[in-house]
N, C-alpha and C positions, 0 to 999 in steps of 0.2 A: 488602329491601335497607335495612339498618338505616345509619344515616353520624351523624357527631359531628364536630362544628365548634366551635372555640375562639376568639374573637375579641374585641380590647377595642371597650367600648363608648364611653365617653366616661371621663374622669377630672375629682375634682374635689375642692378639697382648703378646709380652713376651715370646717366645716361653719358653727360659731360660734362665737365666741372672744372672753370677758369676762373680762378681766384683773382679777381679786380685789380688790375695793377695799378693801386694807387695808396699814397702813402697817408698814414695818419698818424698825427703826433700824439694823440691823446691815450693814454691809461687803455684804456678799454672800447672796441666800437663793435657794432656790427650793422650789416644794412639787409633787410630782409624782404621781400613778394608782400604786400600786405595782403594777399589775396589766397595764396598758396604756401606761403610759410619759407618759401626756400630763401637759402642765405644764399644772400650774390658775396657778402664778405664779411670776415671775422676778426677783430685781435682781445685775446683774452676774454672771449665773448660770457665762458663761464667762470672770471674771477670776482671774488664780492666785493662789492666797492660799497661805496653810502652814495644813495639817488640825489638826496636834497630834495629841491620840490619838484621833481617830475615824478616823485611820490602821486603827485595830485591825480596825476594821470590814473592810476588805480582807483582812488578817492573819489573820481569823477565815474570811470567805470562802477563799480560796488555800487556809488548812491543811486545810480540811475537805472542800475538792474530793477531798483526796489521804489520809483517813483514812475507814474504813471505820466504825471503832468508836473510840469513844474513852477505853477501857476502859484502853487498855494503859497501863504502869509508864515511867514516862522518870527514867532518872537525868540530873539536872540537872549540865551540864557548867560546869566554870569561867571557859570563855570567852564566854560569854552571860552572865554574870554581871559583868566586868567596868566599876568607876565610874570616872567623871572629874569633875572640873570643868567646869561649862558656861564660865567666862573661859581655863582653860587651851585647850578645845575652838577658843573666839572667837580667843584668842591665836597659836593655830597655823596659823589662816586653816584651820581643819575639816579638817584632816590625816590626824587618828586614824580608827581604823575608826568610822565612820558610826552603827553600833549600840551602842557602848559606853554604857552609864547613863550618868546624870549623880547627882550626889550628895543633891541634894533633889528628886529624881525619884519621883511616884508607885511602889512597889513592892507586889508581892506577898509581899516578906519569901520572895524562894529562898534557901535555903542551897547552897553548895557541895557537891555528891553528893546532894545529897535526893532520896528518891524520891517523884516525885507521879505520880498519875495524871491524865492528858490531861485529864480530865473537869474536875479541879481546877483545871488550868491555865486552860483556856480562862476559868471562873470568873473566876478571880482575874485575868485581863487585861479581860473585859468588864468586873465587876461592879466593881472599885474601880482597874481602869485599870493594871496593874502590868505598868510597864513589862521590868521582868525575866520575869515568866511569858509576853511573847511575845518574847522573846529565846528563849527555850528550848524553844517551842511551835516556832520558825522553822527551830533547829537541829534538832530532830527530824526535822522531815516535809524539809527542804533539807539535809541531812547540813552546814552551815551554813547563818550567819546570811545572809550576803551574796548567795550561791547563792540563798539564797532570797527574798530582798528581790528581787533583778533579774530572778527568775523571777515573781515576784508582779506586780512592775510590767508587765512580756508581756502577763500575761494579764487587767491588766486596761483595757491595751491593745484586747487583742482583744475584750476586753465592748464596745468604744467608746468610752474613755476616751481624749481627743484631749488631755491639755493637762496630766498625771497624770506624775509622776515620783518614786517616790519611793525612799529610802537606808535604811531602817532598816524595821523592824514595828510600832516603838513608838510614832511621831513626834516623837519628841524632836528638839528645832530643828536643821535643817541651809539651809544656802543652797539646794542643789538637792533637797530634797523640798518639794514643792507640789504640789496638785491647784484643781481648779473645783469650785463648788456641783454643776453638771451632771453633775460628773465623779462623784462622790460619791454622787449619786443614783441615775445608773446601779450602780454595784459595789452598791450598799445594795437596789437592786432585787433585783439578781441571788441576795446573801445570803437575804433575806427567800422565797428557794422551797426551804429549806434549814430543814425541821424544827428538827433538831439548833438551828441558828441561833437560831430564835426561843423556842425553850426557854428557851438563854441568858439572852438579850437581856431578855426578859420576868422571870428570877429576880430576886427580892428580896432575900431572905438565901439565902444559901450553907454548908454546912459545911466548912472545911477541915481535912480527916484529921490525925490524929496521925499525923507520917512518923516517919523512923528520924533525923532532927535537931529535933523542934520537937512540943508537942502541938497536939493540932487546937482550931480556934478559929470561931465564926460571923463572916462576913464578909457587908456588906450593900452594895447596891446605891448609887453614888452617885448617879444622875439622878432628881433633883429631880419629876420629870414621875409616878414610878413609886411614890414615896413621900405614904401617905395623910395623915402628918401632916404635911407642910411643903405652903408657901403655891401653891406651885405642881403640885402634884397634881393631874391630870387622867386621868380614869379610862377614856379610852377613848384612851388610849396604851399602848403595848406594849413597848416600847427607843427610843432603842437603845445611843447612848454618848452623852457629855459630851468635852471635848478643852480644854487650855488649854496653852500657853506665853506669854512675854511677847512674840515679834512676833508670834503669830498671833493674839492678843486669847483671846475667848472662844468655841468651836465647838461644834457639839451639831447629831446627828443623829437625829431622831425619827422614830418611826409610831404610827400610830393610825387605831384602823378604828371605821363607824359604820356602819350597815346595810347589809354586806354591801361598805364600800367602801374600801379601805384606803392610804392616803396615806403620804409619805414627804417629810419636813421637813429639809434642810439650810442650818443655820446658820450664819456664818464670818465672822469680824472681830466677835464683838460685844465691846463697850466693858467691859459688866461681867458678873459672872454672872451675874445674874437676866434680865438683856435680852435673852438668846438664850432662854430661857423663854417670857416674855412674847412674843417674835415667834414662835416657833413655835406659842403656844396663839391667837397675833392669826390664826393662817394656819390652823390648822385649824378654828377655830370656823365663823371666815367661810365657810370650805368646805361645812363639814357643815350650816352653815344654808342652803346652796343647794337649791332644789328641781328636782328631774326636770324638764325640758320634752322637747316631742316636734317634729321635723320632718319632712315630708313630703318624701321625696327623688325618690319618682314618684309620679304618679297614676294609676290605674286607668284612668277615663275619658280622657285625654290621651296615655297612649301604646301607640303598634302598635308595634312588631317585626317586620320584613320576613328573610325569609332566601331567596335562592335556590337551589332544592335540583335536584342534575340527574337532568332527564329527566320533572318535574314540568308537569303544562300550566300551572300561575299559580305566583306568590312566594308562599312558606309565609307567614301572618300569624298572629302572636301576640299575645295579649294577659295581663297581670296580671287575678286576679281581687280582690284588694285591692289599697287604698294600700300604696305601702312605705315605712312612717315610720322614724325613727330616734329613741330615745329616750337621752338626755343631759345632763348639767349641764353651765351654761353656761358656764362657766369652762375646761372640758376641750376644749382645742383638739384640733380632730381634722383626720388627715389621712385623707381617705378615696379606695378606686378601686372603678369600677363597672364590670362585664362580664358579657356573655352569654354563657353556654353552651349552644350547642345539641345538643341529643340526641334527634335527632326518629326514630319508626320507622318500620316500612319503608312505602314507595306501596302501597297509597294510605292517604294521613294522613286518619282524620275528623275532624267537627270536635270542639273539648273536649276535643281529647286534647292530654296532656302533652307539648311537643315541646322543653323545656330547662328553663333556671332565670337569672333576674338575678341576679348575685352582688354581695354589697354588702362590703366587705373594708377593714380600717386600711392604715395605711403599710408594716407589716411582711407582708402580705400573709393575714392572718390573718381570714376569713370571720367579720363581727358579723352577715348577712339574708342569707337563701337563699329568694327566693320564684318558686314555679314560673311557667313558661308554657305558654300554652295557647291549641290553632289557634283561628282567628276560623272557620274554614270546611272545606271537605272540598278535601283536592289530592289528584288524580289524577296517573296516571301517562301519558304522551303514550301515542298507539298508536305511534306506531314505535320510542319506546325500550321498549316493551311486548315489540316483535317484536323489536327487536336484543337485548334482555337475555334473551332464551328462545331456550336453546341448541340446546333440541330443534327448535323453529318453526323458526329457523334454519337448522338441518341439511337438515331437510325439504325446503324452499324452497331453499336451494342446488343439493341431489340433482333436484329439478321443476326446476330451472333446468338445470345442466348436461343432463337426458334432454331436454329441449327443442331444447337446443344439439346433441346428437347425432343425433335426428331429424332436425333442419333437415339436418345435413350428409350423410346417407342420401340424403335426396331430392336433397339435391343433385348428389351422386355418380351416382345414378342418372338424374337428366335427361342428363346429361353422359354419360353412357353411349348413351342414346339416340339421342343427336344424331350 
């Protein structure tokens, strides 16, 4: 009689948590696990600021949920092309459609009818930020801009984004586009399990094709971080954007992995551009010069595991045959839950044998220690649920019971006879 029992065991959350001693001048940062979500550090992680163009970074995520390949031919439409005036925009209290360029706006240089391929776009919107090549990345995959701006924002909504609105693909200044550091870091997570993505994001130079308006031209990477000869090159980063307007200051969303660990840097309000550099390289160094520690979250010697199994004559007792530590940098707050699963088999259990496992699991419920259990001793099975769970013994001894019961009632019919 095999049985399986599910049951929490206790919960506990903070394992450890050392808030990165290092300073940032900017408005707002945070640096997160890209892998696990946890924040190694925070400032004002959830105040709203304006992105600018690491807007793209969601732009880039959204259109690439919903393209297969990025192969194909887009003729570039005239209405994602359209400039204004940023004072005419200011002047009309943001009236106009929300995606329209602005006239000293980063571009990709689209022409009207051009034909590029997807591949190209997406390029020229990471690599030197052109704010027209996601205007027209947006109308492709949202049959428009707008449609797809409000579709982008849902969803990334639904990643978790609590505090995220935004009007356009490009970031070009609006009242109502903003998002948080937090907010940011999540969609930049979500991005970075997106091959395609990090292809991008990691290119350096780019060729851009000879279309049927323009010849083709090398185009190179603006973020500072990715370029080996300027002062801020750091080699164990990978993207991801750069972002600026005049209210949002200067923005810049980084990654960079070091043995095996890969971190995600969101900067917002810094002062000038080199300062969002310098605080992302202050935030990952610190990081990466942290070492592993280990914590003991049970011990061997110190815990039994009791389960009452029915029809059993004692409580099943379990025991771990190691510690079960947990290993960590200290910075990586973690929320952790811990539960038993029993799966003991059938009476009679011996002892040493397997009858479950501790589970050791993050916030999202996602198993980091799976360590077995194992009986302290032999349970038996009671004799009477012995004889009630055996259908044949049963039978048996009911049939000897009822012939019993019908003998009795012979003789008694016949004393009575008798008489």
């Amino acid at each position: 009689m095999a049985f399986k029992i599910l049951f929490f065991l206790v919960c506990f959350t903070s394992v450890i948590y050392a808030k990165l001693p290092v300073r940032v001048e900017s408005k707002a940062a945070i640096l997160i696990n890209a892998d696990t979500g946890a924040v190694l550090y925070e400032k004002n992680k959830d105040k709203q600021a304006y992105p600018a163009s690491i807007t793209k970074i969601a732009t880039a995520l959204y259109a690439l949920k919903h393209l297969d390949t990025l192969d194909a031919l887009v003729t570039c439409p005239s209405e994602s092309l359209v400039r204004i005036s940023p004072k005419v925009k200011e002047d009309h209290g943001f009236t106009h459609p929300p995606h329209w360029l602005e006239w000293d706006g980063t571009t990709y240089n689209v022409r009207k009818g051009e034909v590029l391929p997807l591949d190209a776009l997406f390029h020229g919107m990471m690599l030197v930020s052109g704010n027209d090549a996601a205007n027209v990345i947006a109308h492709h995959v949202g049959g428009d801009v707008l449609t797809f701006t409000k579709n982008m924002t849902q969803f990334c909504k639904d990643l978790g984004c609590t505090a995220t609105e935004f009007r356009n693909p490009h970031g070009l200044h609006h009242p109502q586009h903003f998002t948080t550091a937090h907010d940011m870091a999540l969609i930049t997570k979500e991005a970075l399990k997106d091959s395609r993505f990090r292809k991008i994001v990691s290119t350096i130079t780019h060729q851009r094709p000879t279309t049927n308006k323009q010849k083709g031209k090398v185009i190179t990477q603006a973020n500072r971080l990715l370029k080996k000869m300027t002062k801020f090159y750091y080699s164990r980063a990978f993207g991801i954007k750069t972002g600026y307007h005049k209210r949002a200051g200067y923005t810049l969303v980084a990654a960079a992995e070091h043995n095996g660990r890969t971190l995600i840097a969101v900067i917002l309000g810094s002062p000038n551009p080199v300062q969002r550099y310098r605080d992302a390289i202050a935030l990952f160094d610190t990081a990466f010069a942290e070492k592993h520690e280990s914590r003991i979250l049970f011990r061997e010697s110190e815990n039994v595991f009791r389960q009452t199994i029915p029809g059993a004559h004692a409580t099943l007792c379990a025991k771990l045959r190691d510690d079960v530590s947990l290993e960590y940098y200290p910075s990586e707050e973690l929320e952790l839950k811990s539960f038993l699963r029993w799966e003991a088999p059938a009476l009679p259990i011996g002892k040493d044998a397997q009858v479950g496992e501790l589970i050791v699991s993050d916030e999202n419920d996602q198993p980091l220690i799976r360590a077995p259990l194992y009986a302290t001793g032999h349970v038996k099975m009671q004799p009477l649920w012995v004889f009630w769970n055996n259908k044949p013994l049963r039978f048996s001894a009911a049939a000897l019971f009822l012939l019993v019961c019908a003998i009795c009632a012979i003789i008694l019919l016949q004393t009575k006879k008798q008489r």
